[in-house]
C-alpha positions as CSV (number, residue, x, y, z in Angstrom):
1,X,-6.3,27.4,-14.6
2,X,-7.7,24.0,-13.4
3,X,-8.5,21.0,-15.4
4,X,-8.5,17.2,-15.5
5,X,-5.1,17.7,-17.7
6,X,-2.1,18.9,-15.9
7,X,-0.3,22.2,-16.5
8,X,-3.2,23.8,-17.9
9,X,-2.5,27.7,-18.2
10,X,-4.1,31.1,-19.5
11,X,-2.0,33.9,-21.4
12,X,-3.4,37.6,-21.3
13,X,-1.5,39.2,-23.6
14,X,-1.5,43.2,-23.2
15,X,-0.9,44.9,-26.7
16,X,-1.9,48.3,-27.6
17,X,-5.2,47.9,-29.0
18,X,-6.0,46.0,-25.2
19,X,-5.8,42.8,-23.8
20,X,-6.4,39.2,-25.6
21,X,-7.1,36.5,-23.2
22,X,-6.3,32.6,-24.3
23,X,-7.2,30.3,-21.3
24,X,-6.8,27.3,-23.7
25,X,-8.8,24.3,-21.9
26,X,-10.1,24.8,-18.9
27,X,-12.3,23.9,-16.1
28,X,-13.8,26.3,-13.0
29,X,-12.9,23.7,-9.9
30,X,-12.7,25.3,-7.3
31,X,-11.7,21.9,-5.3
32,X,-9.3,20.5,-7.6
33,X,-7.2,17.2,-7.0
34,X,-3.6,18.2,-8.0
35,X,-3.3,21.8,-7.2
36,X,-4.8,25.3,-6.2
37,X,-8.1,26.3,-7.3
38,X,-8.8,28.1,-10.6
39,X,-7.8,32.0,-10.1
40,X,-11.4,33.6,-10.8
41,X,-9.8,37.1,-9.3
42,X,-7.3,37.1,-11.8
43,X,-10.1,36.8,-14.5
44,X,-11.9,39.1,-13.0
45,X,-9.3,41.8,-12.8
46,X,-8.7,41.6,-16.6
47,X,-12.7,41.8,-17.1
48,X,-12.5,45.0,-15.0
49,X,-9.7,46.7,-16.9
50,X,-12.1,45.4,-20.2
51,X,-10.6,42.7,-22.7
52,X,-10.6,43.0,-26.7
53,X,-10.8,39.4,-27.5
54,X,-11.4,36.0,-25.9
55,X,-9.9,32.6,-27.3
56,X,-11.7,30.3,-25.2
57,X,-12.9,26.4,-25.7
58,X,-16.4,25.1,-25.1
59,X,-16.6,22.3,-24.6
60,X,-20.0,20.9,-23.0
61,X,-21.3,24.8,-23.1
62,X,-24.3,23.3,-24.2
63,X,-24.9,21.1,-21.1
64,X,-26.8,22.8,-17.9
65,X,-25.4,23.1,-14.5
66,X,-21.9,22.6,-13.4
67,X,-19.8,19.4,-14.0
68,X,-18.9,17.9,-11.0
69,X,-14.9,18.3,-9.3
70,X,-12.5,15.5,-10.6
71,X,-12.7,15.0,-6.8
72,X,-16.0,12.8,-7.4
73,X,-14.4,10.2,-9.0
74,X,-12.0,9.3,-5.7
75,X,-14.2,7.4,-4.0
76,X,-15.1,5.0,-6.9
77,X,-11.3,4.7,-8.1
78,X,-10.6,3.7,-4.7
79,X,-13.5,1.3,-4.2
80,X,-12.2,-0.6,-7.5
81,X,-8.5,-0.9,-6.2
82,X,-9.8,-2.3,-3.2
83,X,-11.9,-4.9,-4.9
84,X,-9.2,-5.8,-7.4
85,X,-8.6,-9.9,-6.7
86,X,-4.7,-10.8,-7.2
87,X,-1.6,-8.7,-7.4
C-alpha cells in the first residue's frame, strides 16, 4: 500500500466463503517518497482467484484523473526552506 500516511497496509483475509480484501486508506503511487511502490500484482492476483467483498475508502472517487505523487510537493517544500530568513 502507498499513501501520504506512513505504514499504510491491506489485509486479504481467506475464509471459506472466499477472500475479503480491507486496503484501509490508500493511494496508487507508483513513485512514492518513503518507500516501494503500491503492489498492484498482488491486487491483481487476488482479483484473478475472485474476491467476495471489498472494504475500501473513497475518498476523492468523485474527482477525475489521477492525483498527483506526494513527490510534487518536493520542489516547493524545498523552495520555502531555502527562502526562510533567520534560523
Amino acid at each position: 500500500m502507498t499513501h501520504s500516511t506512513v505504514d499504510c497496509v491491506a489485509l486479504a483475509i481467506r475464509n471459506a466463503p472466499g477472500v475479503v480484501i480491507h486496503t484501509g486508506d490508500f493511494k496508487i503511487d507508483q513513485t512514492p517518497v518513503g518507500g516501494a511502490p503500491f503492489d498492484l500484482h498482488s491486487f491483481a492476483k487476488y482479483g484473478n482467484e475472485g474476491v467476495l467483498a471489498l472494504f475500501s475508502d473513497s475518498t476523492n472517487v468523485e474527482r477525475p484523473d489521477l492525483t498527483p505523487s506526494e513527490r510534487a510537493v518536493v520542489p516547493r517544500i524545498e523552495e520555502l526552506c531555502r527562502s526562510r530568513r533567520g534560523g
